[in-house]
C-alpha angles and dihedrals in degrees: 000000000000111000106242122239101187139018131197105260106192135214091243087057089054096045095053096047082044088073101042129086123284092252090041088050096052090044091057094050102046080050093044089053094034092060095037088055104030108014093227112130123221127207108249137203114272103271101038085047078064082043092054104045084069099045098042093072089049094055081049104055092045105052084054093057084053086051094056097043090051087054091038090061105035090054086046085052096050091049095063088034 
């Protein structure tokens, strides 16, 4: 697969690492950046790992939807081809 360059980062990432620590914050956001971009997942402090549990499914659901697109438009692609 394609390697990914962005990632939507939401408003609700942002308000609930808003409230954590400055140490807990960063760490929810490296992991927030790490699994968009590598898939690979982190353990977190206590409450990012609560922060996370919301997010992750987000990541998920959108990654998908890059899949797809990707398949989507490489098919489209073999079919004029």
């Amino acid at each position: 697969m394609e390697e990914r360059k962005s990632f939507l980062f939401y408003r609700s990432f942002w308000s609930g690492g808003s409230k954590l620590k400055p140490r807990e914050r960063l760490a929810f956001y490296d992991a927030l950046a790490q699994y968009a971009f590598t898939g690979q997942e982190t353990s977190l402090p206590h409450n990012a790992a609560i922060c996370w549990e919301f997010a992750k499914p987000l990541i998920d659901s959108n990654n998908k939807k890059y899949a797809d697109c990707l398949l989507y438009t490489s098919d489209a692609a073999d079919d004029k081809a």
